[in-house]
ZAFI-682884 format. One record per residue (C-alpha): y negated, z, x negated. Coordinates in steps of 0.001 Angstrom, whole numbers, plus 500000, padded with zeros to 6 digits. Each point is the difference from the previous one (the first is absolute). Layout:
<lummars>
y: Y; z: Z; x: X
...
</lummars>
This chain:
<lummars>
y: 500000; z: 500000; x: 500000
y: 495961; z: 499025; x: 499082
y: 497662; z: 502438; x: 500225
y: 496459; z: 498713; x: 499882
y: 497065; z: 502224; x: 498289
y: 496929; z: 501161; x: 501964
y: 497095; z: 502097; x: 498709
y: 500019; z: 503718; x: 500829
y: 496891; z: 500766; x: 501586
y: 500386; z: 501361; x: 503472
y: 498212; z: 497894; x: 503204
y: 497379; z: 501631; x: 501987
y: 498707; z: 498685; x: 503323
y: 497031; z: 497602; x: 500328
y: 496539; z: 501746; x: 500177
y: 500070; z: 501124; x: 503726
y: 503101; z: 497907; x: 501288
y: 503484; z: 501563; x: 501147
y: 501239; z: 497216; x: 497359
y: 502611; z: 501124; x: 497279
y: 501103; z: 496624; x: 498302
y: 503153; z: 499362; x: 498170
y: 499474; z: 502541; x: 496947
y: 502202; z: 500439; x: 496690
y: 502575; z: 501533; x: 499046
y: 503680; z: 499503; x: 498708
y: 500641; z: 496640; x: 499331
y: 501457; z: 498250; x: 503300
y: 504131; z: 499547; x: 499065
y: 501148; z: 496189; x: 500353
y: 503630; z: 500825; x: 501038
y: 502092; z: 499946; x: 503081
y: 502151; z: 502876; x: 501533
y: 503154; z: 498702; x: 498250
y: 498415; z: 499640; x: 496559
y: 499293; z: 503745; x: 500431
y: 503400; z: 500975; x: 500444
y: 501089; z: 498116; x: 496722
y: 497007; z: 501198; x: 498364
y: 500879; z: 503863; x: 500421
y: 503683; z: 499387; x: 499518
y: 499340; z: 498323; x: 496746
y: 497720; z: 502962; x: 499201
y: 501742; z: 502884; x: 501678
y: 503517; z: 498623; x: 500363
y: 501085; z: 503869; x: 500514
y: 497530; z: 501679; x: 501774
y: 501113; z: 500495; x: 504065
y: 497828; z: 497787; x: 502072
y: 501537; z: 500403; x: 503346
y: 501371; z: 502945; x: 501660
y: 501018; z: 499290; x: 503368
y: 502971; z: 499915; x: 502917
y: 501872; z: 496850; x: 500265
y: 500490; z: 498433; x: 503392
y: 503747; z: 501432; x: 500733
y: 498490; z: 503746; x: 499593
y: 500742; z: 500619; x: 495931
y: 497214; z: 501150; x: 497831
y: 499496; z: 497870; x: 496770
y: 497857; z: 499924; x: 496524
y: 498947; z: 496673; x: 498715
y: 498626; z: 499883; x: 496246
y: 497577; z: 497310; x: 499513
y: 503249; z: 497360; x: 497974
y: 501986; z: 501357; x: 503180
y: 497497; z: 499121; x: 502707
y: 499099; z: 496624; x: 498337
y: 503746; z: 499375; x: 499487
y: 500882; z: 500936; x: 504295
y: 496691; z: 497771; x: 501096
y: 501428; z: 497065; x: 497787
y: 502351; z: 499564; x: 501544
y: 498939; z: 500306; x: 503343
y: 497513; z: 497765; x: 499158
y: 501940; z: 497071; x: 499195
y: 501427; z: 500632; x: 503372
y: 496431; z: 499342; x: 501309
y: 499521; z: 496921; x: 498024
y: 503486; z: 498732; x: 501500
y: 499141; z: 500538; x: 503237
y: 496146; z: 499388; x: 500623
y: 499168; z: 497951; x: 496954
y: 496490; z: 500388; x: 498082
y: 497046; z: 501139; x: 502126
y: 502154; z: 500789; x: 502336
y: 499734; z: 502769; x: 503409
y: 502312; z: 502918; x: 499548
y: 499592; z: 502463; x: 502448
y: 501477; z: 503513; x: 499520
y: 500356; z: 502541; x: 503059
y: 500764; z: 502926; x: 498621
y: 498416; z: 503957; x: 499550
y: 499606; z: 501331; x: 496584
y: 503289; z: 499719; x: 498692
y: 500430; z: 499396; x: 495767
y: 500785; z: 496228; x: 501573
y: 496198; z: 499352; x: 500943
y: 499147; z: 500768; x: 496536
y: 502901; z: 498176; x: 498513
y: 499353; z: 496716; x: 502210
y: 495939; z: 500214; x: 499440
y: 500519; z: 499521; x: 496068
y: 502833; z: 497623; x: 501064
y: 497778; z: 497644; x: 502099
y: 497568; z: 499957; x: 496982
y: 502432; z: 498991; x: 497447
y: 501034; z: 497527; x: 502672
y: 496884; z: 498126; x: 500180
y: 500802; z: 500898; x: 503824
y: 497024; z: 501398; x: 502538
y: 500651; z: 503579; x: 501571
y: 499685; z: 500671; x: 503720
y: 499682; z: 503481; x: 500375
y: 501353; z: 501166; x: 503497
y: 499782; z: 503035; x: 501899
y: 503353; z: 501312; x: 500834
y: 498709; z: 501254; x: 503122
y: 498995; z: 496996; x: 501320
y: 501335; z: 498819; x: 503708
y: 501985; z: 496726; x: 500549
y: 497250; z: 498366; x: 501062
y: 497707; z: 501357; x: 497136
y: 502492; z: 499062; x: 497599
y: 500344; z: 496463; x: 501407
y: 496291; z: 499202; x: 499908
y: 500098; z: 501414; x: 496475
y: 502728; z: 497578; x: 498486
y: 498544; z: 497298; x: 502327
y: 496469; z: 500131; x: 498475
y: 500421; z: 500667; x: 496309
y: 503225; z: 496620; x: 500141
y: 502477; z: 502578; x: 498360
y: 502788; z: 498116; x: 498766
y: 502139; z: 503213; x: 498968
y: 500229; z: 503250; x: 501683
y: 501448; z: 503431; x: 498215
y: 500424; z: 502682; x: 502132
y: 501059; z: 503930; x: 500290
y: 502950; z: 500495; x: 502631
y: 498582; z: 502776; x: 501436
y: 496522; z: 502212; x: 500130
y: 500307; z: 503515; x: 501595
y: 501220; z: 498669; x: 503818
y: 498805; z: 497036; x: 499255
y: 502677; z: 496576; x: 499408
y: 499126; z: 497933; x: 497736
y: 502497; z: 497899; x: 500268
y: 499968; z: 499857; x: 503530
y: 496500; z: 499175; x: 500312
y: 500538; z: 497225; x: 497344
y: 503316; z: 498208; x: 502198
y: 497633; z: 499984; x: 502879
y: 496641; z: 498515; x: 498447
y: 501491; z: 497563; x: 496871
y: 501323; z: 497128; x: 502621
y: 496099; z: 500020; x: 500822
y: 498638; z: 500062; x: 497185
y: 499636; z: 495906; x: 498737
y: 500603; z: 499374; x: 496153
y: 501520; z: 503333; x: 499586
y: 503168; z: 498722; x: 497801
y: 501450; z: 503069; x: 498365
y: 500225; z: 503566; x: 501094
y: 501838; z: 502615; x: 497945
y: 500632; z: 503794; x: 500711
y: 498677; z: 502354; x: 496683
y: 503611; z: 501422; x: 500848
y: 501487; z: 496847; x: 498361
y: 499699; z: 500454; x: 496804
y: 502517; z: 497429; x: 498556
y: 497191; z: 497562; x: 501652
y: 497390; z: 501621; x: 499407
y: 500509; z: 499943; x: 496124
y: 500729; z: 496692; x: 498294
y: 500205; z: 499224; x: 496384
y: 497221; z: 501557; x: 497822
y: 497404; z: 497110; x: 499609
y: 499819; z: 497614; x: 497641
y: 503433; z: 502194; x: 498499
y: 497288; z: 503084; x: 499678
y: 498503; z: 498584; x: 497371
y: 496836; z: 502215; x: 498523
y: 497921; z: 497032; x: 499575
y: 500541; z: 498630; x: 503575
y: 497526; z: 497395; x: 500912
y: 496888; z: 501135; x: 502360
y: 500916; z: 498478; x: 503166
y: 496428; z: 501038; x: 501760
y: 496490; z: 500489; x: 499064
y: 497665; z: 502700; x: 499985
y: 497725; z: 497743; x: 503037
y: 502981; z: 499213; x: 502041
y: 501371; z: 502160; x: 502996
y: 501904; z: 502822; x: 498912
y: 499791; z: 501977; x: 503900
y: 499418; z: 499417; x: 503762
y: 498953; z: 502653; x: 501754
y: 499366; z: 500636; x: 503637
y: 496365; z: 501288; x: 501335
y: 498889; z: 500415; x: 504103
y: 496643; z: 498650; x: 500574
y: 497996; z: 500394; x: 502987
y: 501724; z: 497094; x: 501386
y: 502723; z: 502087; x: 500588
y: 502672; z: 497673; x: 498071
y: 500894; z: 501090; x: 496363
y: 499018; z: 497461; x: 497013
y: 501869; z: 499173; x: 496958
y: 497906; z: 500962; x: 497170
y: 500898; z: 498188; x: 496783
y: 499549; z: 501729; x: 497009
y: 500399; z: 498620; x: 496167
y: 501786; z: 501742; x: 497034
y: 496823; z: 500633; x: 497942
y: 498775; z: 501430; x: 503109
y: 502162; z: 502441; x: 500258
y: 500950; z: 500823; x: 496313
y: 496449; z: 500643; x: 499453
y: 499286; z: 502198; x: 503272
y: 502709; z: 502603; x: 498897
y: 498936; z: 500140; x: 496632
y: 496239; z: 500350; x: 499903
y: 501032; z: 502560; x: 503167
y: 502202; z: 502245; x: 497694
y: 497083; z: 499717; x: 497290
y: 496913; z: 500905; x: 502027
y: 502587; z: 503055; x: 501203
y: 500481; z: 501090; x: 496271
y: 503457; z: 499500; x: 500670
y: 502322; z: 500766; x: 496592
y: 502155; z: 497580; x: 498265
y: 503603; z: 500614; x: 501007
y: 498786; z: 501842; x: 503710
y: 502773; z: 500666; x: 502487
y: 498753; z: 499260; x: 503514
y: 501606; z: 501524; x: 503188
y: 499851; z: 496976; x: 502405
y: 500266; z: 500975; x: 504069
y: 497964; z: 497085; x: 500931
y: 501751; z: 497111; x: 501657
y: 500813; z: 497303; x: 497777
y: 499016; z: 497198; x: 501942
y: 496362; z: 501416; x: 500075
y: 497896; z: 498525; x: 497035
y: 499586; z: 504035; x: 499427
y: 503951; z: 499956; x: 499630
y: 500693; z: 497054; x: 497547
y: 497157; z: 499235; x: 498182
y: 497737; z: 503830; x: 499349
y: 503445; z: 502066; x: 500463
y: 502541; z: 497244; x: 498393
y: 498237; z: 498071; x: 497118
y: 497148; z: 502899; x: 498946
y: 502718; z: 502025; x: 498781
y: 501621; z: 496672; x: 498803
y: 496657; z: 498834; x: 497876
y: 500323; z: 503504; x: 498540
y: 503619; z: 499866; x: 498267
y: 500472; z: 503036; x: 502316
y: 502234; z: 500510; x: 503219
y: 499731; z: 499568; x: 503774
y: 502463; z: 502674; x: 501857
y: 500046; z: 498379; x: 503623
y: 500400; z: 502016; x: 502999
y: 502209; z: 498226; x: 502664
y: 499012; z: 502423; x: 502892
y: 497355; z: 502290; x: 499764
y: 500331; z: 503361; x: 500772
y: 497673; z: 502350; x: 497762
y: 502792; z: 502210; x: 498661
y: 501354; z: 496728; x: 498775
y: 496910; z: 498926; x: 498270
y: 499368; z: 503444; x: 498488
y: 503634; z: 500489; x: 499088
y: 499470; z: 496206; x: 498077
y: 496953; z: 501253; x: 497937
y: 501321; z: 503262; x: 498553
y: 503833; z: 498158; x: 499186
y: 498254; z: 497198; x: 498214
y: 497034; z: 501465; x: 498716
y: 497399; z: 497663; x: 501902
y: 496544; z: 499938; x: 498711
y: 498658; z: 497407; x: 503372
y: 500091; z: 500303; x: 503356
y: 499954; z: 497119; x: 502073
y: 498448; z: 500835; x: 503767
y: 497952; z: 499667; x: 503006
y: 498319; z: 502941; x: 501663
y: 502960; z: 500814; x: 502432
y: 502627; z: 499796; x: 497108
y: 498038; z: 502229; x: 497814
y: 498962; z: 502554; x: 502277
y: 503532; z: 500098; x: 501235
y: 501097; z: 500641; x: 495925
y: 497184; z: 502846; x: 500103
y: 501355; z: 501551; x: 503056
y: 504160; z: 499672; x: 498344
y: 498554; z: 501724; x: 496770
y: 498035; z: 502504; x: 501107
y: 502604; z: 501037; x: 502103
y: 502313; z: 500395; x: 497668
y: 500592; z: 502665; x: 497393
y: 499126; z: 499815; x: 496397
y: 498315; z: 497606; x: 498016
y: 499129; z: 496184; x: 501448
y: 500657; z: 497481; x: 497300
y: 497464; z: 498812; x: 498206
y: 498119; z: 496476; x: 500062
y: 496971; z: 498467; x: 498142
y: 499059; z: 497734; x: 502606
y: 500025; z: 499073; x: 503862
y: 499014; z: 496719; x: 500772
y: 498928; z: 500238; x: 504164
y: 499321; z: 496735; x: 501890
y: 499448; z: 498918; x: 503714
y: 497243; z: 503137; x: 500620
y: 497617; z: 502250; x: 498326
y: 501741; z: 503376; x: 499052
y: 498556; z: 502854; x: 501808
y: 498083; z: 502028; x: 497035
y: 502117; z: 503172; x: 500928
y: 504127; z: 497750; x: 499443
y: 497777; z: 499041; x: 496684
y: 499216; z: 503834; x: 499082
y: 503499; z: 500844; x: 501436
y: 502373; z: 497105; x: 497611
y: 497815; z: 501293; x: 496593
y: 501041; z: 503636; x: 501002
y: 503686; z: 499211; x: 500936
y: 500957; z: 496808; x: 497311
y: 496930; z: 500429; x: 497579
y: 498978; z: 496700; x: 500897
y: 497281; z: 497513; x: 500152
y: 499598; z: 498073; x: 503490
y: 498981; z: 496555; x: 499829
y: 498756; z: 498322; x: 503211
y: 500538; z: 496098; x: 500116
y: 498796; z: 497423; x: 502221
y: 501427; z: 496122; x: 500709
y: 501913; z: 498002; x: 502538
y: 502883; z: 497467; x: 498806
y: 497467; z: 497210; x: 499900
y: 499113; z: 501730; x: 496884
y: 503261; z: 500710; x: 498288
y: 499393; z: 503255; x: 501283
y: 496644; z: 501641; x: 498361
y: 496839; z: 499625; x: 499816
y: 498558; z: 503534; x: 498757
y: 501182; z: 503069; x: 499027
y: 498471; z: 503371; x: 499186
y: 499956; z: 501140; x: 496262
y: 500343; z: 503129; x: 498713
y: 496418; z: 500339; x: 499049
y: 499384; z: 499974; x: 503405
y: 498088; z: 503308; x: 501760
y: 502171; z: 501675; x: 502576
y: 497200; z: 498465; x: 501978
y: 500751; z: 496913; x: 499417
y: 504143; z: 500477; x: 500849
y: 499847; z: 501086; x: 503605
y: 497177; z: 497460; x: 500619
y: 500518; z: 497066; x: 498151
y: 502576; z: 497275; x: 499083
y: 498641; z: 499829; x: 496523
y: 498996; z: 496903; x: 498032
y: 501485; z: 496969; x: 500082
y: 502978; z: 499144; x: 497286
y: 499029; z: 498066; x: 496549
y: 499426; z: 496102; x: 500598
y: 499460; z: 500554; x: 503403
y: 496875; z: 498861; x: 502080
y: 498601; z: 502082; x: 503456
y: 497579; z: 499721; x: 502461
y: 498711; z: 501334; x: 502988
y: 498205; z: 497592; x: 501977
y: 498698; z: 499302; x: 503610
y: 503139; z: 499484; x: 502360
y: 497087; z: 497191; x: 501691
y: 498166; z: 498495; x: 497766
y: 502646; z: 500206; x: 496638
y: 496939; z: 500865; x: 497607
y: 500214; z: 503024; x: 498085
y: 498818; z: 503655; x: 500974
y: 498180; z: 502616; x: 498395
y: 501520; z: 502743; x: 498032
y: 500904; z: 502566; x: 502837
y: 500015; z: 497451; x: 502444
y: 503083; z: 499672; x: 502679
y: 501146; z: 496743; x: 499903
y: 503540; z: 498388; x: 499469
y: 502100; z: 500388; x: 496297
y: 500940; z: 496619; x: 498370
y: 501850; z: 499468; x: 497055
y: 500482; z: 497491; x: 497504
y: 502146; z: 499002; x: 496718
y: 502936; z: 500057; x: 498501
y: 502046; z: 502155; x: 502340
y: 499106; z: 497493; x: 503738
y: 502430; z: 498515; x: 501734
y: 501183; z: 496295; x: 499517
y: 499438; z: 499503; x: 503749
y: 501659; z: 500471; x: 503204
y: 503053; z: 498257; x: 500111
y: 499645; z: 496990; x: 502432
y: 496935; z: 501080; x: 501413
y: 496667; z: 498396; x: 498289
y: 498128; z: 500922; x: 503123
y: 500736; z: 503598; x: 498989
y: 499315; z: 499948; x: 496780
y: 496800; z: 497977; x: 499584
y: 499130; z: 502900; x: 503104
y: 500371; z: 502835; x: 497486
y: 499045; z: 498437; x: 496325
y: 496809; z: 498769; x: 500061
y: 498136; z: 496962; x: 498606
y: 499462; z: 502383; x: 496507
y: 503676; z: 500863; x: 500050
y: 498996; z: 503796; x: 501291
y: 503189; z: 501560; x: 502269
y: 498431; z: 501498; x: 503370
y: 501943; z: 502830; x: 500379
y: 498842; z: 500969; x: 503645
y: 499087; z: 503754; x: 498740
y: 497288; z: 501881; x: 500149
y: 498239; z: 501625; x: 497179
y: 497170; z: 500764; x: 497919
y: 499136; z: 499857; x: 496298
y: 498147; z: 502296; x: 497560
y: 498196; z: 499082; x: 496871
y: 503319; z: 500967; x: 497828
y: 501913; z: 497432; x: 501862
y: 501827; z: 502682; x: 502095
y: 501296; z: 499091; x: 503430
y: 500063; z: 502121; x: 502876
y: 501737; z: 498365; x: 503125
y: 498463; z: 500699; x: 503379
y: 502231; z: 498199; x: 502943
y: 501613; z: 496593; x: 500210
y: 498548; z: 496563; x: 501496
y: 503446; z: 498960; x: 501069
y: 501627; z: 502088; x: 502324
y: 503174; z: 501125; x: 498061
y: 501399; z: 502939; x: 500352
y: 501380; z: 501536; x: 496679
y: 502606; z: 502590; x: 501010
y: 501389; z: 502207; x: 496812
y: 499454; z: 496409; x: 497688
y: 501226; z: 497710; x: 502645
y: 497930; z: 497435; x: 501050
y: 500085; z: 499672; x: 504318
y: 498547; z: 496808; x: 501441
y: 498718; z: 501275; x: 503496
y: 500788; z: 496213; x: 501514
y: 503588; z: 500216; x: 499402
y: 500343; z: 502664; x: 502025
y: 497945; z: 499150; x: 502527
y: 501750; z: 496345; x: 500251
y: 503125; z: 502189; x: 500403
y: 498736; z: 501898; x: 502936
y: 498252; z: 497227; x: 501918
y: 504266; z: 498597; x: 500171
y: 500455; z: 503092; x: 502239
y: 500074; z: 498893; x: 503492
y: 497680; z: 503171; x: 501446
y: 497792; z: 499637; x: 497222
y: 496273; z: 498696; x: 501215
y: 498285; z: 500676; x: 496487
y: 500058; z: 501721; x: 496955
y: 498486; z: 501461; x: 497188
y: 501057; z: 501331; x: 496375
y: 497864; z: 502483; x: 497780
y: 500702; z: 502314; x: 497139
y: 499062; z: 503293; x: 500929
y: 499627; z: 502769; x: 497048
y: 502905; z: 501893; x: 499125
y: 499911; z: 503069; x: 497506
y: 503748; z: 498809; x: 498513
y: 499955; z: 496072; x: 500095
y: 496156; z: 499418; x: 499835
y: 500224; z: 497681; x: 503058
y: 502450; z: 500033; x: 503000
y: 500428; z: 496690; x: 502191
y: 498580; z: 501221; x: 503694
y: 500402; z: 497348; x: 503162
y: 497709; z: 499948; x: 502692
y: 501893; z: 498073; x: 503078
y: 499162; z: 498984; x: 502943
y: 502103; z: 498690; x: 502847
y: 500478; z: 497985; x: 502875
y: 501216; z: 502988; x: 502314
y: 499605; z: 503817; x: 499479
y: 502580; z: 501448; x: 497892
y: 501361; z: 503319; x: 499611
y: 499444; z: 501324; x: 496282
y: 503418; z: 500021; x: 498547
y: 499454; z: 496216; x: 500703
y: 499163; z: 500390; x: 496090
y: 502976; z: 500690; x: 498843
y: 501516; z: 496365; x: 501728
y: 497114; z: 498147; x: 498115
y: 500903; z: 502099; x: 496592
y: 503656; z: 498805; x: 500357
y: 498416; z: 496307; x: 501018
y: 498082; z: 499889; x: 496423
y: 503114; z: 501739; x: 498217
y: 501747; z: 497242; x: 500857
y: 497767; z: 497353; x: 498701
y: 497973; z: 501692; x: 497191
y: 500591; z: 501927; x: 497022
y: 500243; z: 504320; x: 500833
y: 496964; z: 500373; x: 498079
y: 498194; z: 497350; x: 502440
y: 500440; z: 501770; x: 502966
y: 497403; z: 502121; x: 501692
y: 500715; z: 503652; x: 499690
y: 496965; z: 500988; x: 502525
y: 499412; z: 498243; x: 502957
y: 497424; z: 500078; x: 502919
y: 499959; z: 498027; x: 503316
y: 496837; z: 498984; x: 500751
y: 498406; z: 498055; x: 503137
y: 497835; z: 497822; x: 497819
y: 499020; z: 499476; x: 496299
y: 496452; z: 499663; x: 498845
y: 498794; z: 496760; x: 499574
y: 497541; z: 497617; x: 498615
y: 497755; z: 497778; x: 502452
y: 502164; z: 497047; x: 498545
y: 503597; z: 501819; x: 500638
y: 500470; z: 501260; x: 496957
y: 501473; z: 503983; x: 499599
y: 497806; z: 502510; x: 498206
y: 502210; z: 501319; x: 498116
y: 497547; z: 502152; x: 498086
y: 499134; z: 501535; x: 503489
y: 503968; z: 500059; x: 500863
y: 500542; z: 501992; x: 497111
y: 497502; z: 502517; x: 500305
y: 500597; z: 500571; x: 503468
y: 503963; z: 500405; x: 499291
y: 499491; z: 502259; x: 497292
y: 497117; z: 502048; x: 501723
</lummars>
């Protein structure tokens, strides 16, 4: 891998505009996400890079030879069966498989779609259907979930879908090593091309595929684990779902760009998490506000000493200042807030150490090294004032490719200067910090997961007593936001009527989708030109 040289001198915004532009900083990597895994074994052939439990229930350790050795061969499995640049989808929860098959599709030349595994039938279908997967891998089972049910129903659907393997055959699965495992196996990508898909809900209701490139990626996770001080050789406790950009890029390859070791969590439960950290002496947390909270609860409720970490690494929300005061007094560690969407490989700022307490609880710090933001009018696109509410866009290295298939989406969010629109909120200071005040689009983000209100409200308008309907996020001490309905109907209905449309959605949408408050209303407000105030909806719900 290149490395290109910058000058060290650190940005500052424009005199007077909420303008941070692409400032220095480690030279930008020229690799791909395979290269890294030959890089480290050829550096750290030893060292454990994976610690994880394989698909039929057995724990495992990978060293860095053994882990480049397993995705080898899987690898030229991919290559077999969806050729170069090919869609691979993998359906799957964080298993040491995910891991194994996310190296294997970049040795393979071979594009990643990452899949929820608790996508519905017809979630899954539109899934395979829009990003033209030619190869699906896939867990048997989640929980009470079937896999491999699910899969028998949707694949005769699903058009161009040629090959579909179970991670539970492994004779399959794992081919010959490729090119005979040779160390000096020829690059079969490049650090521009597509390394990931990833899924995102927009207002629209519909997820997009969000195409995201190798250097992307490579260089998100490591300037991430250097702004966080992170160590050389770090072991990271990873809870996060792996096919979150959170999961397989900040949790997966920081650890990865460090020589160091990812310890994945297939289910969290906290006592699982804190039992991972003290048995292999992790130094990084991995988390959202729920998950770490939850840890804090597990530990202080426990007797004797909590195990000890250097750094926490929180995403999705700001951390209230009292978990922050609470995590340095339990774990001795430092809290790091961090801010992005997938469109930006995840991050786009993160708070430093130097940072005042101040600055932790209200802030989402400054944005990462060779990364531009703005804030700028959500009407008129021109830049703010420092201090000024208006919405955060991003630009550089870290942006997506584009939406897969969908040019009318993507020339909607990157604009004419190549800034991404996020749809946030926010405001700068004159040090470049952020501080996020609501959201332009109307997602919900429920403990990291992202909630298009439209998708659920398409789901309740196909219930026959259904007149209209409308989806918030209401605040929520544990998940930051829960998904509230307000329905009306066509005839009065008795209130337990809510638990028939709960089993409706259930049956259509992922769990988390579904609305866990509900309220049947005789009318939502409106606009003069039909449109529902959902501002007004919301307060008037939450009142």
């Amino acid at each position: 891998m290149s490395t290109q040289a910058v000058s060290s001198t650190s940005p500052t915004p424009a005199t007077g505009r909420s303008e941070w532009l692409e400032g220095p900083g480690p030279g930008l990597v020229e690799g791909t996400v395979g290269g890294l895994l030959r890089e480290q074994a050829a550096a750290h052939p030893d060292s454990v890079a994976l610690v994880a439990t394989r698909h039929d229930g057995s724990a495992g350790r990978w060293t860095y030879a053994e882990l480049l050795d397993e995705a080898s061969r899987v690898a030229s499995t991919l290559l077999e069966l969806a050729g170069p640049g090919g869609h691979v989808a993998l359906w799957a929860p964080n298993v040491a498989e995910w891991t194994i098959v996310q190296y294997a599709a970049g040795l393979a030349g071979v594009v990643l779609v990452a899949l929820n595994p608790a996508l519905r039938p017809g979630e899954l279908e539109y899934a395979l259907t829009l990003s033209r997967s030619t190869v699906l891998l896939h867990a048997d089972r989640v929980r009470d979930h079937d896999l491999t049910g699910v899969v028998a129903d949707v694949v005769p659907r699903v058009a161009g879908l040629a090959h579909v393997v179970s991670l539970s055959d492994t004779d399959r699965l794992h081919g010959t090593p490729l090119d005979g495992g040779s160390p000096d196996m020829p690059e079969r990508s490049a650090p521009d091309a597509p390394a990931m898909m990833q899924f995102t809900s927009g207002t629209t209701g519909r997820p997009k595929g969000v195409l995201l490139a190798h250097r992307s990626l490579l260089n998100n996770a490591r300037l991430t684990m250097h702004t966080a001080e992170a160590r050389d050789g770090a072991v990271a406790v990873a809870p996060l779902p792996t096919f979150h950009t959170a999961g397989c890029v900040i949790s997966t390859l920081g650890p990865a760009v460090l020589g160091g070791t990812v310890v994945l969590i297939e289910r969290f439960e906290p006592g699982a998490v804190l039992d991972a950290m003290r048995d292999e002496r992790a130094t990084i947390l991995m988390s959202v506000p729920t998950v770490l909270g939850a840890v804090l609860h597990e530990a202080r409720r426990r007797d004797g000493q909590a195990p000890a970490l250097d750094t926490v690494l929180v995403g999705a929300a700001t951390v209230p200042g009292s978990m922050i005061t609470a995590v340095r007094e339990t774990f001795g560690a430092f809290v790091h807030n961090l801010y992005g969407q997938t469109e930006l490989s995840p991050v786009l700022s993160l708070t430093r150490r130097s940072d005042t307490a101040d600055d932790l609880v209200r802030s989402v710090g400054r944005p990462l090294p060779h990364t531009g933001a703005r804030i700028v009018d959500p009407a008129t696109g021109e830049v703010v004032p420092l201090g000024t509410v208006g919405e955060v866009c991003a630009r550089g290295y870290n942006q997506m490719l584009c939406y897969y298939d969908d040019p009318g989406a993507t020339a909607a969010t990157v604009d004419d200067e190549g800034w991404v629109h996020t749809g946030d909120l926010g405001s700068m200071d004159d040090r470049g910090m952020i501080t996020l005040t609501g959201r332009l689009k109307e997602l919900i983000i429920r403990g990291g997961e992202n909630i298009a209100p439209a998708e659920i409200e398409v789901a309740l308008a196909e219930h026959p007593a259904v007149a209209a309907s409308a989806v918030v996020g209401l605040p929520d001490p544990t998940w930051g936001e829960i998904v509230a309905a307000a329905v009306v109907t066509h005839e009065p209905q008795e209130p337990a009527f809510t638990d028939e449309l709960a089993a409706h959605c259930l049956e259509r949408l992922t769990p988390y989708k579904v609305p866990v408050r509900w309220f049947l209303v005789d009318e939502l407000p409106m606009t003069p030109s039909g449109k529902v105030q959902k501002f007004v909806l919301r307060d008037q719900l939450d009142a």
